[in-house]
Kinemage of the C-alpha trace (Angstrom):
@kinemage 1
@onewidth
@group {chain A} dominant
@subgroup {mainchain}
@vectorlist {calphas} color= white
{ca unk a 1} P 3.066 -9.177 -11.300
{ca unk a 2} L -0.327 -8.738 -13.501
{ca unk a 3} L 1.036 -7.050 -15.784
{ca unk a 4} L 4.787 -8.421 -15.767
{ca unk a 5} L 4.165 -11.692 -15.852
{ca unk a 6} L 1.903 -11.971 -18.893
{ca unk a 7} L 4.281 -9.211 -21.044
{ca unk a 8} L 7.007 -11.650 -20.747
{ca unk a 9} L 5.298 -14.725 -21.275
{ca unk a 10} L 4.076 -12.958 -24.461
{ca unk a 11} L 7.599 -11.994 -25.334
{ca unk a 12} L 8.932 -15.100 -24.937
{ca unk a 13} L 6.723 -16.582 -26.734
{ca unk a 14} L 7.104 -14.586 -29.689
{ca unk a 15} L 10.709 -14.903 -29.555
{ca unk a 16} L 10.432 -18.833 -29.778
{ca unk a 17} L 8.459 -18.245 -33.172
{ca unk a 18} L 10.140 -15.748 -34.083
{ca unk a 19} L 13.729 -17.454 -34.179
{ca unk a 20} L 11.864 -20.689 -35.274
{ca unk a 21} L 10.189 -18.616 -38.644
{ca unk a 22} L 13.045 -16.448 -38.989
{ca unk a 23} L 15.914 -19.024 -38.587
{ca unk a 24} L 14.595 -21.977 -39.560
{ca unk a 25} L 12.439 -20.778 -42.512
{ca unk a 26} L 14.628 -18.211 -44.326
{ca unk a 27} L 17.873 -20.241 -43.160
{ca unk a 28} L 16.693 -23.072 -44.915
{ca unk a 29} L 15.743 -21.150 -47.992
{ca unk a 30} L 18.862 -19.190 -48.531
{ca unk a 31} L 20.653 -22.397 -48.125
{ca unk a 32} L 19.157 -24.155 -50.440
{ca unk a 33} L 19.598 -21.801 -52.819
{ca unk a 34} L 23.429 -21.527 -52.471
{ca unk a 35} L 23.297 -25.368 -52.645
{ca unk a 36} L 21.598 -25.715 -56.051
{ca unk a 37} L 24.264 -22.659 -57.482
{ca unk a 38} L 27.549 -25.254 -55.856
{ca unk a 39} L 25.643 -27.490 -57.409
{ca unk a 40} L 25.648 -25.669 -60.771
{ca unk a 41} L 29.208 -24.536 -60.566
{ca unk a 42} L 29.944 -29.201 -59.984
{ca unk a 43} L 27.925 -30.044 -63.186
{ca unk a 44} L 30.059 -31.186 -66.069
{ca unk a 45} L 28.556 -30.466 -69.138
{ca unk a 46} L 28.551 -34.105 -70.169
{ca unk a 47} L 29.109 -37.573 -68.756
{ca unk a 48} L 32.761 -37.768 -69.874
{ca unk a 49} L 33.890 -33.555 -68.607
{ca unk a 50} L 36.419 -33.605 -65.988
{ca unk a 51} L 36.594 -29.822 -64.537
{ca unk a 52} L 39.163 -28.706 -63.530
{ca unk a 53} L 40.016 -26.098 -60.802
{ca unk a 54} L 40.159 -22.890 -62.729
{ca unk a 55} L 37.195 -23.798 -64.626
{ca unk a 56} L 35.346 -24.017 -61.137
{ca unk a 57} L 36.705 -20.848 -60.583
{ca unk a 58} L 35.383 -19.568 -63.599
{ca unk a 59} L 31.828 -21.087 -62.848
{ca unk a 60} L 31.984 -19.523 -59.437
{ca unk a 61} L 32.971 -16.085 -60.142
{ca unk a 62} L 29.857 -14.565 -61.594
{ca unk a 63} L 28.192 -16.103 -58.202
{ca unk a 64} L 30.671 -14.410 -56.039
{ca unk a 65} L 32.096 -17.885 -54.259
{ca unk a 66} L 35.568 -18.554 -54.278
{ca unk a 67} L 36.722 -22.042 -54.668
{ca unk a 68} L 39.910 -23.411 -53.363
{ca unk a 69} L 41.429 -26.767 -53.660
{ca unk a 70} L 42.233 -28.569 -49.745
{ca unk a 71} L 44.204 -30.872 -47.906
{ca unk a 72} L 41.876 -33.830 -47.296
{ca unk a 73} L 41.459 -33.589 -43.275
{ca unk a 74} L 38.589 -34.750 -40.565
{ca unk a 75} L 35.059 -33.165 -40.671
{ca unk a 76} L 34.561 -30.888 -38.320
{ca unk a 77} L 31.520 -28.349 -37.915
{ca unk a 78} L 32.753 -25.784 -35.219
{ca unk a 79} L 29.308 -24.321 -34.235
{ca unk a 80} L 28.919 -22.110 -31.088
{ca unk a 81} L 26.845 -23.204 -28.374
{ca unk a 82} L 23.731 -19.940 -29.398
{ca unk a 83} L 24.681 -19.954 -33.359
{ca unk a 84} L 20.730 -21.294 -34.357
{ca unk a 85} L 21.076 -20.475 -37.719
{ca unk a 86} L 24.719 -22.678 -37.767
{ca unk a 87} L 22.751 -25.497 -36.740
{ca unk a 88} L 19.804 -25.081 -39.528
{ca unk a 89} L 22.271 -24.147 -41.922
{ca unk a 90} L 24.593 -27.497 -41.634
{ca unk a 91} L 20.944 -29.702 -41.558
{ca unk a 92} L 20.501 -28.385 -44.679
{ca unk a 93} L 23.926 -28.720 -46.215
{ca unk a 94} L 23.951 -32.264 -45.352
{ca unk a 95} L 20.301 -33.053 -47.300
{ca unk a 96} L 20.593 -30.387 -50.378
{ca unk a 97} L 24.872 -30.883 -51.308
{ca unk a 98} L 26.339 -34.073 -52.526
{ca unk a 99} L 29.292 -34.492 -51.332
{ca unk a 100} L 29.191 -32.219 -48.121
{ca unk a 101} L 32.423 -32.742 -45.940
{ca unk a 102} L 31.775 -29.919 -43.279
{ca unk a 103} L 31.269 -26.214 -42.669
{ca unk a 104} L 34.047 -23.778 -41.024
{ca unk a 105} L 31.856 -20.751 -40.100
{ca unk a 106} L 35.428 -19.370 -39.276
{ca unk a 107} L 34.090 -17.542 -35.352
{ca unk a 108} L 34.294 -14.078 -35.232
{ca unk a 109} L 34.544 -13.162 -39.504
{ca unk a 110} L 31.555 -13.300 -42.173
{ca unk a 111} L 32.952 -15.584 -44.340
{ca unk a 112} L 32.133 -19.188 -44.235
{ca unk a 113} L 33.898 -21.952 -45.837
{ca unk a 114} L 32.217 -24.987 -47.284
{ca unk a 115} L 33.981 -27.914 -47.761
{ca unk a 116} L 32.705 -30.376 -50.462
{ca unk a 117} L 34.014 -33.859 -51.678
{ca unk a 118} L 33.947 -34.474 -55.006
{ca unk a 119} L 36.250 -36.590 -57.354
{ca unk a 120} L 37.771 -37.866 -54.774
{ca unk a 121} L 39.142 -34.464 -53.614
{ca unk a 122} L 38.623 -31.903 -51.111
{ca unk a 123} L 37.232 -28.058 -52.333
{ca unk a 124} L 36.711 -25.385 -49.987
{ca unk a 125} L 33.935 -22.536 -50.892
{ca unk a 126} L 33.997 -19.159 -49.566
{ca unk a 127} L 31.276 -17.438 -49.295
{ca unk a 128} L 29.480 -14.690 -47.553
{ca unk a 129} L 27.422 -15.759 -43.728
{ca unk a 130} L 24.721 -13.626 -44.890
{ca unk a 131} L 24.101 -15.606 -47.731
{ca unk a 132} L 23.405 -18.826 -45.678
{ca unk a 133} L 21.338 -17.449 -42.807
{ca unk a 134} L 19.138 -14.350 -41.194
{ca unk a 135} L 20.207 -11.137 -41.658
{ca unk a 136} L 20.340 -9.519 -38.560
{ca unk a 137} L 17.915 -11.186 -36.943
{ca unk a 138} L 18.639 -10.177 -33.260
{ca unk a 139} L 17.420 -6.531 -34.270
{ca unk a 140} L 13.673 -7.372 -34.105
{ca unk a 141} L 14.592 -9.422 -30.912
{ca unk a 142} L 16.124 -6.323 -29.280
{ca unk a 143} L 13.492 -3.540 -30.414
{ca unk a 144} L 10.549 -5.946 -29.343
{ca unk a 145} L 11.798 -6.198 -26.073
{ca unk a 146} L 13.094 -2.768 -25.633
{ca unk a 147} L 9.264 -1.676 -26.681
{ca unk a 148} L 8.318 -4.171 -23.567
{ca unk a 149} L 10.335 -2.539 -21.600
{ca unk a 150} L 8.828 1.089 -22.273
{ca unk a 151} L 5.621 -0.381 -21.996
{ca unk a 152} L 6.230 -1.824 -18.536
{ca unk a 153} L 7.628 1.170 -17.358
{ca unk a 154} L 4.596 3.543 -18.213
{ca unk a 155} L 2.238 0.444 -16.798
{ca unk a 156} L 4.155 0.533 -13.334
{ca unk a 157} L 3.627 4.411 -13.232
{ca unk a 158} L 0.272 3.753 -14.112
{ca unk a 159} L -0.410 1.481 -11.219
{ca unk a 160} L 1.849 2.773 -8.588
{ca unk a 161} L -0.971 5.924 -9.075
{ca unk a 162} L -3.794 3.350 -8.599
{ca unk a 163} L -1.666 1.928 -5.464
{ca unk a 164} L -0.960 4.931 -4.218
{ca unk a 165} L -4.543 5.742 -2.541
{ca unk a 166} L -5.062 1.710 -1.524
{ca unk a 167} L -1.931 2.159 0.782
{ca unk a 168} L -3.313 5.657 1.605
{ca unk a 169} L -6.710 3.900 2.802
{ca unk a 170} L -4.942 0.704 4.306
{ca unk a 171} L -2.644 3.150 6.567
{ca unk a 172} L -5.388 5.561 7.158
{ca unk a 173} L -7.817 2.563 8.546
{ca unk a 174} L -4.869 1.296 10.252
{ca unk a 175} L -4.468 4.589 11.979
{ca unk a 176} L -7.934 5.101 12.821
{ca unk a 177} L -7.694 1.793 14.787
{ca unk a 178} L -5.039 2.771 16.949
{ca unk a 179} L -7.521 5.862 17.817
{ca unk a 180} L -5.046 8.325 15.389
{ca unk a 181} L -7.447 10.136 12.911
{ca unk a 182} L -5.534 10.665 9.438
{ca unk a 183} L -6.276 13.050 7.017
{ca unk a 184} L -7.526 10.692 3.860
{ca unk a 185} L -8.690 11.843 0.393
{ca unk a 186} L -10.386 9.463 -1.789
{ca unk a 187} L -8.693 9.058 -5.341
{ca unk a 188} L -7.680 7.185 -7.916
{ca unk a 189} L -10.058 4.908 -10.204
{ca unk a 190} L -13.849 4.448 -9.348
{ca unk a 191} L -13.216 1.555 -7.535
{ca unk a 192} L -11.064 2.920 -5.206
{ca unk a 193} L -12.652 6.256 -4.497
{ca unk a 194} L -15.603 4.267 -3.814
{ca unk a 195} L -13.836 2.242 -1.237
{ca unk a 196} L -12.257 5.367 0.073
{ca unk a 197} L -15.750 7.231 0.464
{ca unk a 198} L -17.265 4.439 2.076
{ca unk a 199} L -14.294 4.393 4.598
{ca unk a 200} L -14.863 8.199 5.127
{ca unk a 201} L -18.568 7.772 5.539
{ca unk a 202} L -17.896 4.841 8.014
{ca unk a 203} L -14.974 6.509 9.718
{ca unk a 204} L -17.705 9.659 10.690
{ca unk a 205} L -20.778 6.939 11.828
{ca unk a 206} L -18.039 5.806 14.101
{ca unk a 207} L -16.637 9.081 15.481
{ca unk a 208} L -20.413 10.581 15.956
{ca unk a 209} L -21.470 7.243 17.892
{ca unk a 210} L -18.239 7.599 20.234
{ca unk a 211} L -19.075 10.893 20.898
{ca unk a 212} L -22.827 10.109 21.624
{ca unk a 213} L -21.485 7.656 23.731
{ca unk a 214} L -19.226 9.897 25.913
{ca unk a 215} L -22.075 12.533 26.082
{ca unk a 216} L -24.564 10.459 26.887
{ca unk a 217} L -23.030 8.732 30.017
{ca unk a 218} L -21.024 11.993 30.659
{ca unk a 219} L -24.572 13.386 31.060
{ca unk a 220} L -25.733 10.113 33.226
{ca unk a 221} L -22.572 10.306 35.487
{ca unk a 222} L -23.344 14.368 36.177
{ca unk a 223} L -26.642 13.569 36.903
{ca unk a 224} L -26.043 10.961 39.272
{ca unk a 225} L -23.301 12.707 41.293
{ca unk a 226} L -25.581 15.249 42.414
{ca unk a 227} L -28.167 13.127 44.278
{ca unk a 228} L -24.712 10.908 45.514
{ca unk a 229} L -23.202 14.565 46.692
{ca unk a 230} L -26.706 14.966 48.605
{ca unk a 231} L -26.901 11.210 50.186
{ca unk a 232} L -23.102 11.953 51.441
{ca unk a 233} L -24.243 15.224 53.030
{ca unk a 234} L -27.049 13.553 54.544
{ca unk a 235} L -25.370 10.491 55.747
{ca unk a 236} L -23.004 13.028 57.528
{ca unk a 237} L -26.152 14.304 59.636
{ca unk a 238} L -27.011 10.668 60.688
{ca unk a 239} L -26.484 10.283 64.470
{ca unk a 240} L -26.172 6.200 63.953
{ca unk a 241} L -21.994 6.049 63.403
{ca unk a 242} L -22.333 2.466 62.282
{ca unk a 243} L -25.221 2.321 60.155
{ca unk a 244} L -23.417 5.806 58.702
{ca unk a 245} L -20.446 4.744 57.838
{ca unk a 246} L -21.754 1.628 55.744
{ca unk a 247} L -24.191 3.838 53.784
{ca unk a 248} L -21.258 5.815 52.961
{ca unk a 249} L -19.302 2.920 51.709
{ca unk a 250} L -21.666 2.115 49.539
{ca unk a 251} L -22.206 5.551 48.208
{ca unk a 252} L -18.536 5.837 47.592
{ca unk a 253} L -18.769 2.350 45.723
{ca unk a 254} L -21.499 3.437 43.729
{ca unk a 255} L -19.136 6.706 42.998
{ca unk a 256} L -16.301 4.660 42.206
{ca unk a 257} L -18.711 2.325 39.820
{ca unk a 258} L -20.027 5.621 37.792
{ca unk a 259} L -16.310 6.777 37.419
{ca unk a 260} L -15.368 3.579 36.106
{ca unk a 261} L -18.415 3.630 33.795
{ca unk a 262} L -17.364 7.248 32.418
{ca unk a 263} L -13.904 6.333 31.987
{ca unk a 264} L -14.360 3.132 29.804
{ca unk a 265} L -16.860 5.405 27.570
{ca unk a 266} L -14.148 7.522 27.201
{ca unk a 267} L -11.605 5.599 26.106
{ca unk a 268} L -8.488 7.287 25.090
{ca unk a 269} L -10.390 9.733 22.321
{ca unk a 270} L -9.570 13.358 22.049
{ca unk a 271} L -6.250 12.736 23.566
{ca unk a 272} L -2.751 13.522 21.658
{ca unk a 273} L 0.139 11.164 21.551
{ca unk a 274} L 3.568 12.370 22.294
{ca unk a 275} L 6.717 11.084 23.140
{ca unk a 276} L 6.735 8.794 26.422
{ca unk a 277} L 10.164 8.389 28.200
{ca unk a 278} L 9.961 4.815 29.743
{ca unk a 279} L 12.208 4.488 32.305
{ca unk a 280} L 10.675 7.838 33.736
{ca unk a 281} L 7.274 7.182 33.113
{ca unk a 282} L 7.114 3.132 34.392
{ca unk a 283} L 9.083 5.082 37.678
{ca unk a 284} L 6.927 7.904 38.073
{ca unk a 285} L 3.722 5.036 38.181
{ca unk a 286} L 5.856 3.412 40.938
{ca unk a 287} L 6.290 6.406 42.932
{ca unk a 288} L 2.344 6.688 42.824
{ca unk a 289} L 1.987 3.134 43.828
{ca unk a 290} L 4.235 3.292 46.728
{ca unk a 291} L 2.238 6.051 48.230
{ca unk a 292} L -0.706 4.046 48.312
{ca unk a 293} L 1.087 1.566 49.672
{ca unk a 294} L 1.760 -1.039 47.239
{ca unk a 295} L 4.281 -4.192 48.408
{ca unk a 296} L 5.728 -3.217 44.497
{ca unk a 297} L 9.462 -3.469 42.608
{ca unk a 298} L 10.055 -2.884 39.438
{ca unk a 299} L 12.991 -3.940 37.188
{ca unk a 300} L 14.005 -3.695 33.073
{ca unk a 301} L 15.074 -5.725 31.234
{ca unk a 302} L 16.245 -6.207 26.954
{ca unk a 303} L 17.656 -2.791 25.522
{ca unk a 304} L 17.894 -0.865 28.785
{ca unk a 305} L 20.694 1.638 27.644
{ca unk a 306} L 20.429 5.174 26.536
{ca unk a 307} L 16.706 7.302 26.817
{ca unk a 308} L 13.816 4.968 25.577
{ca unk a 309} L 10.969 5.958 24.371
{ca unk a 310} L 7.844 5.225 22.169
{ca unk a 311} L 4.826 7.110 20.504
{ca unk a 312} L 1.760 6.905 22.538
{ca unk a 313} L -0.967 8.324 24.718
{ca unk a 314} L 0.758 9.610 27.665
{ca unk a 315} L -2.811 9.664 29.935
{ca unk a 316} L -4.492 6.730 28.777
{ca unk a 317} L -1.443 4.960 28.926
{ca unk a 318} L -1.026 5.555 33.036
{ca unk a 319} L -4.906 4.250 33.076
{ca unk a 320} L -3.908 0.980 31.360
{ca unk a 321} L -0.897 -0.062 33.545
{ca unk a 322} L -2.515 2.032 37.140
{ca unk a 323} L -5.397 -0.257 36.236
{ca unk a 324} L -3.381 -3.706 36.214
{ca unk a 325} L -1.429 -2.131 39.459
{ca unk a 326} L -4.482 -1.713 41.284
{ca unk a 327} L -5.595 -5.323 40.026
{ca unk a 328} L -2.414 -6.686 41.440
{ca unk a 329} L -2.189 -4.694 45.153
{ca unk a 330} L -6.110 -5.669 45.479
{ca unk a 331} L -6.012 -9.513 44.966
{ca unk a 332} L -2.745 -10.295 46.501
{ca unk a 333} L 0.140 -9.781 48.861
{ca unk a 334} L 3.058 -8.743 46.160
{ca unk a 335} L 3.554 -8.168 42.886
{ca unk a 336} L 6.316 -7.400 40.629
{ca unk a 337} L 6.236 -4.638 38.187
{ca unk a 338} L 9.111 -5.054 35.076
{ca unk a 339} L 9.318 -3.429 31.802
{ca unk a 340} L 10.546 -5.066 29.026
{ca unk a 341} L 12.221 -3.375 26.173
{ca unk a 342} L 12.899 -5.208 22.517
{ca unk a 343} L 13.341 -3.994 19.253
{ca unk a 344} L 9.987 -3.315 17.991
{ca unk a 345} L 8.032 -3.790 21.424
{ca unk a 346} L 7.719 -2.681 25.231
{ca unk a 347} L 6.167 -4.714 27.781
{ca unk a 348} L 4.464 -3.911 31.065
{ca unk a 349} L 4.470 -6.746 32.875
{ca unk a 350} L 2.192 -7.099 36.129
{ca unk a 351} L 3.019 -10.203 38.343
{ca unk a 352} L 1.063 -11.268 41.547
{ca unk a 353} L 0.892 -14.574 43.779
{ca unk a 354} L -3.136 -13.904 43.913
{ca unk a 355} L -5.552 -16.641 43.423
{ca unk a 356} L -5.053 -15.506 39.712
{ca unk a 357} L -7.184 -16.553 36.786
{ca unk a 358} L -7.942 -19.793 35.402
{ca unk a 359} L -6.894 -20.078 32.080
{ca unk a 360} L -10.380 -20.916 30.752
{ca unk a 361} L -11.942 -17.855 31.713
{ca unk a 362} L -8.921 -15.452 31.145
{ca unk a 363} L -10.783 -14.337 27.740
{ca unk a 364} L -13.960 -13.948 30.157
{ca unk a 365} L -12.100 -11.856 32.208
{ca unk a 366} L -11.034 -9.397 29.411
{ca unk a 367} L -14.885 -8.626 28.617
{ca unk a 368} L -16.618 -4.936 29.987
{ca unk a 369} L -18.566 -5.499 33.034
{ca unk a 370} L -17.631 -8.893 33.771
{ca unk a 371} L -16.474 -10.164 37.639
{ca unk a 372} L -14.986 -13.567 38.270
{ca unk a 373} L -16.095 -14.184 41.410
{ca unk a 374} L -14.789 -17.861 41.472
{ca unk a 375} L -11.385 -16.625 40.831
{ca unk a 376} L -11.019 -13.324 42.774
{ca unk a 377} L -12.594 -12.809 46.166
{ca unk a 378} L -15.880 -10.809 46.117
{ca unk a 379} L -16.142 -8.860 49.120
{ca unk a 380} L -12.690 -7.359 48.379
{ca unk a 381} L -14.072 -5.951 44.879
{ca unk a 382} L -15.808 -2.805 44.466
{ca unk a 383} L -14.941 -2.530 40.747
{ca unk a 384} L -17.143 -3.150 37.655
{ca unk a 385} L -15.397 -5.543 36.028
{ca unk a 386} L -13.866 -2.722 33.630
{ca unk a 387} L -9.975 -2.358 34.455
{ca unk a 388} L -8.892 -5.166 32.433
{ca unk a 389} L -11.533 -3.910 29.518
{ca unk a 390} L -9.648 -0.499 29.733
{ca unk a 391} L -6.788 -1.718 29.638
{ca unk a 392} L -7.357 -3.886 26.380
{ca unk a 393} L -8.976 -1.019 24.377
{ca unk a 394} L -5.850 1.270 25.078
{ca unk a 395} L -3.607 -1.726 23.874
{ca unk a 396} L -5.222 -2.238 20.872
{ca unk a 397} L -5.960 1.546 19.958
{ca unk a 398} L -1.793 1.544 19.687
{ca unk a 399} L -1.787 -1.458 17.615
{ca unk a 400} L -0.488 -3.855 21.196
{ca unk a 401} L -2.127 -6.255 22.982
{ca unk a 402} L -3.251 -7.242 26.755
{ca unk a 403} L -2.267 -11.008 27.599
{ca unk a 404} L -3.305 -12.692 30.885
{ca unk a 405} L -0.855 -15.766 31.894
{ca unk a 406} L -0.172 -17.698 34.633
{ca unk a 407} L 2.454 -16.104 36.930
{ca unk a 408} L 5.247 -18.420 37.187
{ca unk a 409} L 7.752 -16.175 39.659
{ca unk a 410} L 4.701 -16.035 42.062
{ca unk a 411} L 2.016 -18.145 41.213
{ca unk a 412} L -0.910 -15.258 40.747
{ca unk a 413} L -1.582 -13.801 37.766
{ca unk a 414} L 0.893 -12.168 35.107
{ca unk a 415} L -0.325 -9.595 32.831
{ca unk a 416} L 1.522 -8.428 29.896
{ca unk a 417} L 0.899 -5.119 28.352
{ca unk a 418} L 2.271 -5.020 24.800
{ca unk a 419} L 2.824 -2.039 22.589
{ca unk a 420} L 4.667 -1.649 19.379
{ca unk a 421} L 7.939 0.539 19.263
């Protein structure tokens, strides 16, 4: 649109002054010329000269116009509705030509026929159009906007070569947010390379800190499951059964905590996608669920024909949705499991009749390391406050979302995991 716009605005605007200079000006001029020549040919020599028609004829010959003597009838200028030069060409007529009846610019032929009153009768003079208007005017008109044409065209190859690497950056940042690392090459102008390097540059910060990250609590986690392996032994040793088996509750909490800890560092990096099957994977989670236990059903709903399937992270997936399972079996009685299938979506769907969340601290509740202890019952919870956290990052590293409503089946919580077909 930069560069359409203004080449036809120009071109329109030169084609206003164009047909204003070219028909109005040189119209005007060529028809007041052929005026003063009828005018010539009507001049008796003296006061008392009546002419008659051959000595018109006469007059007129050496100017090429042919005169012919009419049947007195109405005045009628047929114009068409685009002939400019018509319209210019009558306007002037009428001023320069005594006597001016009308014009028949006779549609579709050259010659145009002037009709002229004069001694109280009717003469009709042939003449050539190109003698009262433009020559071929619409010539210029057509090769200026033919050369616009050619112009736009190498312009739009110009900048779909500019475009080409902004849409290669925009997908390849879009990628890298869903946790998909694209292949990018800076090019194009300065501007853009620029912005492409930086992107690169920032792109590699981010990928070394992730990894520093992982290692580092990777290296914390080992280091801590040694003394924990040693506590565990020793606990085992303790006569005392009762004061045994809480110390080993808590060690297996603090276990469970440093897992938890390694697995949000984690995240879903270094991991593949592939082609999920939904139906088998959302009914392979609910065999595992049933084995532990779980008061669970699960139903589908939307486009439930034919094999489904979608583009993602097979593992980290089975985190996101395991983690809202667990949620719902540890903070209430039943829950309901459903997939829903559109279009250009999926949804997990986790319903419980738990105390669920209030809706002010639902975004709360979606932050690492957080525990709502109003909301959920403490001394059931040996988490960190990182399932729902986990869950969110795997959403929106494939472009979804995590939503936390109000359940209103059961009453608890619903959670809806949403991921782009």
């Amino acid at each position: 649109m930069i560069v359409f716009v203004p080449l036809i605005a120009v071109q329109i605007v030169v084609a206003i002054v164009f047909i204003d200079r070219l028909y109005n000006d040189v119209t005007r001029d060529k028809t007041r010329d052929l005026a003063r020549e009828i005018n010539s040919i009507f001049r008796p020599l003296s006061d008392d000269t009546i002419l008659d028609l051959e000595a018109l004829r006469n007059r007129a010959a050496p100017l090429a116009l042919k005169i012919q003597e009419r049947q007195p009838t109405a005045p009628k200028n047929d114009l068409e509705v685009f002939d400019i030069s018509g319209r210019y060409a009558v306007d002037t007529l009428e001023r320069a030509l005594p006597g001016f009846h009308h014009v028949d610019f006779n549609s579709g032929s050259k010659q145009v026929f002037i009709f002229l009153e004069r001694d109280q009768k009717l003469y009709s003079i042939e003449v050539f159009r190109p003698r009262i208007s433009a020559s071929n005017p619409h010539q210029l008109l057509v090769a200026s906007f033919l050369s616009a044409i050619v112009f736009l065209t190498l312009a739009i190859l110009f900048l779909r070569n500019q475009i080409r690497p902004i849409n290669q950056l925009a997908y390849s940042a879009e990628e890298f947010g869903k946790g998909h690392k694209v292949a990018f090459s800076p090019s194009g102008a300065t501007e853009v390379r620029k912005a492409g390097l930086a992107f690169s540059a920032m792109m590699r910060r981010i990928e070394r800190q992730i990894e520093q990250r992982t290692a580092m609590l990777s290296g914390v986690s080992h280091d801590l499951r040694t003394p924990l392996t040693r506590m565990k032994l020793s606990l085992d040793l303790l006569d005392d059964a009762n004061g045994r088996e809480a110390l080993l509750s808590d060690v297996n909490q603090m276990q469970h905590i440093i897992e938890e800890f390694l697995e949000f560092s984690r995240g879903d990096a270094g991991e593949q996608a592939q082609e999920v099957d939904l139906k088998r994977f959302a009914k392979s989670l609910m065999r595992d669920r049933k084995r532990l236990g779980d008061n669970l059903s699960l139903t589908f709903t939307g486009e439930t024909d034919g094999k489904i399937t979608i583009y993602a992270k097979k593992i980290a997936l089975t985190r996101a949705i395991t983690n809202l399972l667990s949620n719902a079996k540890r903070y209430s009685n039943a829950a309901i499991f459903s997939v829903d299938i559109g279009e250009s979506f999926v949804r997990f769907i986790v319903e419980d009749d738990g105390p669920g969340i209030p809706k002010k601290q639902r975004e709360k509740a979606l932050r690492p390391f957080e525990r709502l202890d109003a909301a959920r019952n403490q001394n059931q919870t040996t988490g960190s406050g990182l399932g729902l956290s986990i869950a969110l990052d795997i959403a929106r590293n494939h472009g979804g979302s995590l939503l936390l409503e109000r359940s209103t089946k059961l009453g608890g919580l619903r959670a809806v995991f949403q991921l782009p077909r």
